[in-house]
N, C-alpha and C positions, 0 to 999 in steps of 0.2 A: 583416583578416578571418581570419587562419588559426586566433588563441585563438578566436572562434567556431566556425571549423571542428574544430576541436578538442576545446571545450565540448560540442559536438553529438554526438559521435563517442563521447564519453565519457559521454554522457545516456543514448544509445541503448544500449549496452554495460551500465550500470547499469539500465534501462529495463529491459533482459533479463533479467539477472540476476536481479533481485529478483522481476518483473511474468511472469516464463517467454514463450522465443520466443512461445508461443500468441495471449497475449495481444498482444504490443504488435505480430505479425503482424495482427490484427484491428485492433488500434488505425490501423495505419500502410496497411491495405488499406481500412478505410472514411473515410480522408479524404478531406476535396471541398476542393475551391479555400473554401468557407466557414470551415469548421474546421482547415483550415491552419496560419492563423498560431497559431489553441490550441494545436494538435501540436508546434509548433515552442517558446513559450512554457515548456509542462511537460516537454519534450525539455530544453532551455535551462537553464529554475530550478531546478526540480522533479530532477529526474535529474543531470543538468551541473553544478547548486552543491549542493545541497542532500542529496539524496541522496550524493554524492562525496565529499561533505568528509569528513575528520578529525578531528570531535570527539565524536562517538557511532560508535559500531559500530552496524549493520546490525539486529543482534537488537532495542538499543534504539531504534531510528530507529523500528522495526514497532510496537513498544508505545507509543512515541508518537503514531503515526501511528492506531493501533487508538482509543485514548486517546480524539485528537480526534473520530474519524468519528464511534463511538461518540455520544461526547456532541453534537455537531452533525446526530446523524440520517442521517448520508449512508450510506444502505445497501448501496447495489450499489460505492461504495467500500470500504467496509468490509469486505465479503464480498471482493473481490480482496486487500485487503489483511491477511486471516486466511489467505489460501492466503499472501499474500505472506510471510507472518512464521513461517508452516509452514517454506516452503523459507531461510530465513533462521535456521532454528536456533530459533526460540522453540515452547516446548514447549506443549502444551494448560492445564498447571498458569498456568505465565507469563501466558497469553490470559486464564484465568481470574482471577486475578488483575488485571491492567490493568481489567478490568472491574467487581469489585469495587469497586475505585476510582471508577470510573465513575459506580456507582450512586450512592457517598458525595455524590461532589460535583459530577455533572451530573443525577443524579437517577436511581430506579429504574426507571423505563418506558423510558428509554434504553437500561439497560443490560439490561434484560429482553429488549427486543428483541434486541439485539447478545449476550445469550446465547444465543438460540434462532437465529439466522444463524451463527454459531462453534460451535454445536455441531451443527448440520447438516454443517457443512464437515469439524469432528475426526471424528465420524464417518463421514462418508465416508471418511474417510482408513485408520481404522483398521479401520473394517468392524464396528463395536458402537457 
């Protein structure tokens, strides 16, 4: 069990990282004995292999990750994961772009949407 204990330590450390204390404080204060083993799961895959590895850097992990939510609709991911890719170095241009894409080849109402959620978020950030 210790590459487990391990695995987790290093999910959670990446979890931060990328996700900011705030969040995965929330994520890891509103767990119940139900959503448990979820937490545990994307602590695990998700953060522990996936996120950790060595074959993309962080900036492109966000644009892919923008990519999928994007075209799969998942908004309030999505939206974490436009701050996620703020603090990860990807620029407003970059967001814009991934999305571009988006519209090509998962369609334009996806990416419509996922413009007007990323450009809520840059603005906030930049204050225009």
């Amino acid at each position: 069990m210790p590459q487990d204990a391990d695995r987790h330590a290093r999910g959670m450390r990446v979890r931060r990282e990328v996700l900011g204390d705030a969040h995965v404080d929330r994520a890891v204060e509103g767990t119940t004995e139900f959503t448990a083993p979820f937490q545990e799961f994307i602590t695990h895959y998700a953060w522990g292999e996936l996120w950790s590895g060595d074959g993309v850097d962080r900036p492109t992990r966000s644009m892919l990750t923008l990519a999928v939510l994007a075209a799969t609709g998942c908004e309030e991911e999505f939206a974490m994961h436009v701050r996620a890719a703020r603090r990860n170095g990807v620029s407003p241009e970059q967001i814009r772009e991934v999305l571009m894409h988006v519209a090509v080849y998962a369609g334009v109402p996806r990416a419509n949407r996922a413009f007007a959620i990323a450009n809520t978020i840059v603005r906030e950030e930049t204050g225009s």
